[in-house]
C-alpha positions as CSV (number, residue, x, y, z in Angstrom):
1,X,-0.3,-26.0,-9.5
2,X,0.1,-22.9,-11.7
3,X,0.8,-19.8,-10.8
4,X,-1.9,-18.5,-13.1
5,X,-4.8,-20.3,-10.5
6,X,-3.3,-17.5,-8.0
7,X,-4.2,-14.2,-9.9
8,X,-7.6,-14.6,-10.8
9,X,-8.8,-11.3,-11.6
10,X,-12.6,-10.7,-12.6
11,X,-13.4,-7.5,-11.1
12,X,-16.2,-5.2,-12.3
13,X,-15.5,-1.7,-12.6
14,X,-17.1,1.0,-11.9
15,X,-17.6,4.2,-13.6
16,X,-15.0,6.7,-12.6
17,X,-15.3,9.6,-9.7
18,X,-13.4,12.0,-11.3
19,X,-12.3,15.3,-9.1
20,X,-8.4,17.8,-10.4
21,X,-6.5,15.1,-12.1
22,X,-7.7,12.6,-10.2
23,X,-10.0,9.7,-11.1
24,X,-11.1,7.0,-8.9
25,X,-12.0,3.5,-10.1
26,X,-14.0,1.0,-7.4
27,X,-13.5,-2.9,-7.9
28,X,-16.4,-5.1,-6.7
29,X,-17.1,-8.9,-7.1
30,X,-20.1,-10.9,-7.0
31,X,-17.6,-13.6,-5.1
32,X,-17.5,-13.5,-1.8
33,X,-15.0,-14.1,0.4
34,X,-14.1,-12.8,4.0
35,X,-11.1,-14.2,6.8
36,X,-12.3,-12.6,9.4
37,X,-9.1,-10.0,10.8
38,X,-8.2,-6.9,12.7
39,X,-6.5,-3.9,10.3
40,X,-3.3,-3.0,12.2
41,X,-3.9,0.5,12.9
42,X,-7.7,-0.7,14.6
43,X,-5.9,-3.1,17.0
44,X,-2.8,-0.3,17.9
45,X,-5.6,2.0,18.9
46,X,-6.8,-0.6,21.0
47,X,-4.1,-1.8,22.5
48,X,-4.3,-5.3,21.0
49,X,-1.0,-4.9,19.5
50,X,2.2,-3.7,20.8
51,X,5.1,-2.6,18.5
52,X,8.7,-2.5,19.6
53,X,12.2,-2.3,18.5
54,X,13.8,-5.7,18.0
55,X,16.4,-4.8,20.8
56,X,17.9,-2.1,23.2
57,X,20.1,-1.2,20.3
58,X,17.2,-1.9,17.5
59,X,17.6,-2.7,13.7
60,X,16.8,-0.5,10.6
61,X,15.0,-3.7,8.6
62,X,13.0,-4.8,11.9
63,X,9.8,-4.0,14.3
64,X,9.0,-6.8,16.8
65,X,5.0,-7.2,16.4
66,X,3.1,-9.1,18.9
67,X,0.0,-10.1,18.3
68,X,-2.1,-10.1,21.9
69,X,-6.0,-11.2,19.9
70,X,-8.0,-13.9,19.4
71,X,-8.1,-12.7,15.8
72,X,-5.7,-12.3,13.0
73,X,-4.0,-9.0,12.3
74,X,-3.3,-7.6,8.6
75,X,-0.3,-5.2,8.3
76,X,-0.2,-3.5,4.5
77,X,2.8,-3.0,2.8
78,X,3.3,0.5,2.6
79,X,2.1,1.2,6.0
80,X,3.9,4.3,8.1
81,X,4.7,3.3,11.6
82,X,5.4,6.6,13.5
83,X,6.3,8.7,16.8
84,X,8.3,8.7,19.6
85,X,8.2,5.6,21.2
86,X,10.3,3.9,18.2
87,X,13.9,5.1,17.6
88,X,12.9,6.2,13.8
89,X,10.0,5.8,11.4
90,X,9.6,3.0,9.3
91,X,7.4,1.7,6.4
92,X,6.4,-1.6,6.1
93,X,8.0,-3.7,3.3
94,X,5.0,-6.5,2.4
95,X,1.8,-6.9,3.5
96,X,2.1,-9.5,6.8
97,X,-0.4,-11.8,8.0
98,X,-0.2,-11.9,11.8
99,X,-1.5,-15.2,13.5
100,X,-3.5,-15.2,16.7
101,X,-1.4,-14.4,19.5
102,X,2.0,-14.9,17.7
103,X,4.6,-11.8,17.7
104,X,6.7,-11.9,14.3
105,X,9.8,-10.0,12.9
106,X,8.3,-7.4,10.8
107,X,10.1,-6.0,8.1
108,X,10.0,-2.4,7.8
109,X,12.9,0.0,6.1
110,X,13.7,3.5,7.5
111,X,11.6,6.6,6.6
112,X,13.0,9.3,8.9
113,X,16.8,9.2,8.0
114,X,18.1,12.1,10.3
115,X,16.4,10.3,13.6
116,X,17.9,7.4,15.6
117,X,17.5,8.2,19.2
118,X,16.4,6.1,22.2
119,X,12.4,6.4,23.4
120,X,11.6,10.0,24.6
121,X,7.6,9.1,24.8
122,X,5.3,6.6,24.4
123,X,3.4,7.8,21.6
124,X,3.1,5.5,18.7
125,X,0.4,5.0,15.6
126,X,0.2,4.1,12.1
127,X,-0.1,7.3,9.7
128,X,-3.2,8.2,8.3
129,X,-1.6,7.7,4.7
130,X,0.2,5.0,3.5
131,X,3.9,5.6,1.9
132,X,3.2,8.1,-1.4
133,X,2.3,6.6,-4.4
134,X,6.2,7.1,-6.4
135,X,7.6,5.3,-3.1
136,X,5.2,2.2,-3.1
137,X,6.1,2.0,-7.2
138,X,9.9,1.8,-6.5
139,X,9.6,-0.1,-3.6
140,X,7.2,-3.0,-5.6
141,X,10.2,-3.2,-8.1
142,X,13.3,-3.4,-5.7
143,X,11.3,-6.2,-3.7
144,X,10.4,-8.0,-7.2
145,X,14.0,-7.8,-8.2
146,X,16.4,-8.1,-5.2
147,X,13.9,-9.4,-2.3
148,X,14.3,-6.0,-0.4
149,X,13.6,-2.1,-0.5
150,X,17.0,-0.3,-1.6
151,X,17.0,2.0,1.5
152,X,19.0,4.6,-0.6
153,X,16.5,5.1,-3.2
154,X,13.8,5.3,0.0
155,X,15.1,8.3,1.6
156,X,16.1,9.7,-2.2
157,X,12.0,10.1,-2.8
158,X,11.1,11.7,0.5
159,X,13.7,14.0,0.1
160,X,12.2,15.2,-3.5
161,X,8.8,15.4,-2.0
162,X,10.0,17.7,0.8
163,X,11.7,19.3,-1.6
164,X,8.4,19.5,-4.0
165,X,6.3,20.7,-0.8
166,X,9.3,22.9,0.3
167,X,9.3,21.2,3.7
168,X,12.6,22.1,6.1
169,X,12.4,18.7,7.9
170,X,15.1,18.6,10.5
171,X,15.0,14.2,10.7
172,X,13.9,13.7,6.7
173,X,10.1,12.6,8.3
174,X,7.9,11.1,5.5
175,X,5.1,12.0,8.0
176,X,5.6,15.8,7.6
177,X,4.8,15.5,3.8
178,X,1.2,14.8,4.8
179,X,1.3,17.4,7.3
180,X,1.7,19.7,5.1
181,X,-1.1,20.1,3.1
182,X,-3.0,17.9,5.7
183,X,-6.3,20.7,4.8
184,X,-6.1,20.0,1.4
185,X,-5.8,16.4,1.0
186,X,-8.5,16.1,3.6
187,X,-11.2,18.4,1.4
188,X,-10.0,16.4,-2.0
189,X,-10.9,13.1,-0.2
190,X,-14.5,14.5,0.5
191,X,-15.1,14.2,-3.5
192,X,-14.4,10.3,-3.5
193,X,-17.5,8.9,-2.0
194,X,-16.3,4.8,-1.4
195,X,-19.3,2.8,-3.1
196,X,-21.1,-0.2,-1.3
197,X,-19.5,-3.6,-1.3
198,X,-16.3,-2.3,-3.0
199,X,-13.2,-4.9,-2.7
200,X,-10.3,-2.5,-4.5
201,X,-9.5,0.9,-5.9
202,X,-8.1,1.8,-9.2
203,X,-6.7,5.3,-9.2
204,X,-5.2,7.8,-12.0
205,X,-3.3,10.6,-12.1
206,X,-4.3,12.5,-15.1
207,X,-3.9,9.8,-18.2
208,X,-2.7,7.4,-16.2
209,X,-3.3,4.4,-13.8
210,X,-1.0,4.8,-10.6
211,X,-2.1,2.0,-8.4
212,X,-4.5,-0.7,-8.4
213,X,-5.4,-2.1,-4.7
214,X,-7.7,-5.3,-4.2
215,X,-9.0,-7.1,-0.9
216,X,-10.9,-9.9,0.4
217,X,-13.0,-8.3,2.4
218,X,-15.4,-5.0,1.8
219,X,-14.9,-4.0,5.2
220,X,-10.9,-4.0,5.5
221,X,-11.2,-1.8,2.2
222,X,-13.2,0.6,3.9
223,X,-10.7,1.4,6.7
224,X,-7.9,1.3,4.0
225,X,-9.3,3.1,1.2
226,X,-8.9,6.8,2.1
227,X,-5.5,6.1,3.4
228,X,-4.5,4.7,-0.4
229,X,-6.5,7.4,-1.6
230,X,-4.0,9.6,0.5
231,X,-1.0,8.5,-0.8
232,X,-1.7,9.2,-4.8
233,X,-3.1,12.6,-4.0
234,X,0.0,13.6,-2.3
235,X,1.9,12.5,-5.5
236,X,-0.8,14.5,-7.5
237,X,0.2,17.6,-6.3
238,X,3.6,17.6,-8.3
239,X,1.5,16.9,-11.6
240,X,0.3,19.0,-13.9
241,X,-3.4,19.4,-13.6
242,X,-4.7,18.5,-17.0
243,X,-8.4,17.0,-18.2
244,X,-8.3,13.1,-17.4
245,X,-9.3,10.6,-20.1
246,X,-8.9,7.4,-18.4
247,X,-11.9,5.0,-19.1
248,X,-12.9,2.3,-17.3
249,X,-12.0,0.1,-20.0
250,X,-8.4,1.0,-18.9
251,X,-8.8,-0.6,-15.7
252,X,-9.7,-3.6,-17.6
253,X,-6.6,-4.1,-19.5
254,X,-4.5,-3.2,-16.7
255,X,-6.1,-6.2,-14.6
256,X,-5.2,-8.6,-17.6
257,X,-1.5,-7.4,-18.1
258,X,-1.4,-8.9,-14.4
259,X,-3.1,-12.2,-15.2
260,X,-0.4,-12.9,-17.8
261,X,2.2,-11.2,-16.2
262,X,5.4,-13.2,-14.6
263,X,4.7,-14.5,-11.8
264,X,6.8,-15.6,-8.7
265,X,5.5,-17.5,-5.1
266,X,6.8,-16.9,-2.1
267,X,6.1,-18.6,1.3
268,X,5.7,-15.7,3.7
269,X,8.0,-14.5,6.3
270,X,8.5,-16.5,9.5
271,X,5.8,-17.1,11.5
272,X,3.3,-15.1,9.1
273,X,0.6,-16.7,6.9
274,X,-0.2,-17.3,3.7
275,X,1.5,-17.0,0.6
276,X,3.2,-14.3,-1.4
277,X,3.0,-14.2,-5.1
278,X,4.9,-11.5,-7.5
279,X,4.0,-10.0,-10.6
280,X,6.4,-8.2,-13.3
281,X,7.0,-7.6,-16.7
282,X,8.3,-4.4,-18.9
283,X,4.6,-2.8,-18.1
284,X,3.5,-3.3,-14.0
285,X,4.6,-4.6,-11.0
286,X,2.8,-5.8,-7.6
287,X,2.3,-8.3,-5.4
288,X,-0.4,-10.4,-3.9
289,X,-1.0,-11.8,-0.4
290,X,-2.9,-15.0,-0.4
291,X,-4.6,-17.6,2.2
292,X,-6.5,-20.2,2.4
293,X,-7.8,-19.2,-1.3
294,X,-8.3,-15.8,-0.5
295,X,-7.0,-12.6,-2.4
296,X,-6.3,-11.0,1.0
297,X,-4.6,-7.6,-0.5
298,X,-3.2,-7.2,-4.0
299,X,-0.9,-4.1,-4.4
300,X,-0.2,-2.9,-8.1
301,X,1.9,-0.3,-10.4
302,X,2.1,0.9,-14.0
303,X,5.7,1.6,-14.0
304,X,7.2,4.5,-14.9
305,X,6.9,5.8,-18.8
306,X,4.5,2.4,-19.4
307,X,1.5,2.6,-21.6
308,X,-1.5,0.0,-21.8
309,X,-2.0,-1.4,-24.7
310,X,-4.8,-1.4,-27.3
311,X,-7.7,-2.0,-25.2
312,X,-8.9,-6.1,-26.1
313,X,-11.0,-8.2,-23.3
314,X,-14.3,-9.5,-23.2
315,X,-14.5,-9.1,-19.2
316,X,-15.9,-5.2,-19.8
């Protein structure tokens, strides 16, 4: 089969919410489709999941998940996995598929670099924002080209972002970024009402697209959205505010540099489900979780110094 019958991308696009230099793009579909599952940080706070180091002596790249549901569990790449019940903080790699009552390997990479200490507490839970927007970018290229974040370049970016938000973290903790300026990002997200039935968010930062994020199901978007939404605004506080011209139609020709991007499949890690396919040329990166059919989370970036090109589809 082609790779080209996994990225089917015929989204409408709505007008943008436009607030700073932010604009906010929502993606619906008159297609569709729903696997029923839990979002990861839902079945934390409800004790349906437990999260542990692999070991006594624990591993950087690894979190043992165990799935304790009747239900399927989605864990999104870019996900921050924090307190003090692990020995550091870590970010999820891809987004993982977690059958029924099944624990897995999950692979993670370090985003607290001065912290590696036995558990002092018990307290544990998934971030309210996923990994900042810059960090998800390099992290979607290092995975497309070597199979693996480059832990390095990881704690590189949070350390410019504390330094940006002139933070004095003594363990490097991606977490404190948000902290931060917690009151602001909070009063920003108010002017980003999610519309009905929305699958995905396309989101700019001044003249351009940062991230493009697409689901399965309306109702997994919901819990996700202001979390994504959370991670661009945090990036869009170290650019200069300037009037936003991004169209709708940009959206558009962003979707079909995907569809006829290069494409790689992936079976997913062991015991998870579905399918993982990548996407890369000169222009974006991302990557696509699928099963049984279903788009169930697209991640994708305009890389660094990329432009779209002349705007030519008939979708819009």
């Amino acid at each position: 089969m082609s790779l080209n019958n996994y990225s089917n991308f015929q989204f409408v696009v709505s007008e943008p919410l436009r607030k700073n230099n932010l604009s906010v793009f929502f993606l619906s579909s008159e297609e569709k489709k729903i696997d029923n599952c839990l979002c990861f940080s839902e079945a934390l706070k409800k004790d349906l999941v437990s999260v542990n180091e692999v070991n006594e002596r624990g591993s950087v790249r690894y979190l043992k998940l165990s799935n304790k549901t009747n239900q399927k569990i989605l864990v999104l790449e870019s996900e921050l996995i924090t307190g003090n019940a692990l020995k550091q903080d870590r970010v999820v790699d891809r987004t993982t598929l977690i059958p029924e009552n099944t624990t897995i390997m999950l692979q993670v990479s370090c985003c607290e670099k001065n912290r590696w200490s036995p558990a002092v507490a018990n307290n544990l839970f998934v971030s309210d924002t996923l990994f900042f927007s810059k960090g998800r970018l390099d992290n979607s290229i290092d995975i497309y080209e070597k199979s693996k974040t480059d832990q390095y370049k990881i704690w590189n970016n949070i350390s410019e972002r504390l330094d940006d938000y002139e933070i004095k973290s003594f363990t490097g903790s991606t977490e404190e970024i948000y902290q931060k300026r917690k009151k602001d990002i909070e009063n920003l997200l108010l002017s980003f009402k999610l519309k009905f039935n929305s699958l995905g968010v396309a989101i700019a930062i001044g003249n351009k697209i940062i991230s493009i994020d697409i689901f399965s199901d309306s109702n997994v978007f919901k819990i996700y959205f202001p979390r994504i939404l959370r991670s661009v605004i945090i990036d869009s506080y170290t650019k200069k505010p300037y009037q936003n011209f991004i169209c709708k139609e940009n959206v558009y020709k962003l979707l079909r540099l995907f569809e006829k991007s290069q494409k790689k499949l992936h079976n997913s890690p062991g015991g998870c489900l579905g399918e993982e396919i990548k996407f890369n040329n000169n222009q974006v990166v991302g990557s696509c979780l699928q099963y049984n059919g279903m788009m169930i989370h697209f991640s994708g970036f305009l890389k660094d110094n990329s432009d779209i090109p002349q705007y030519k589809s008939e979708v819009a």
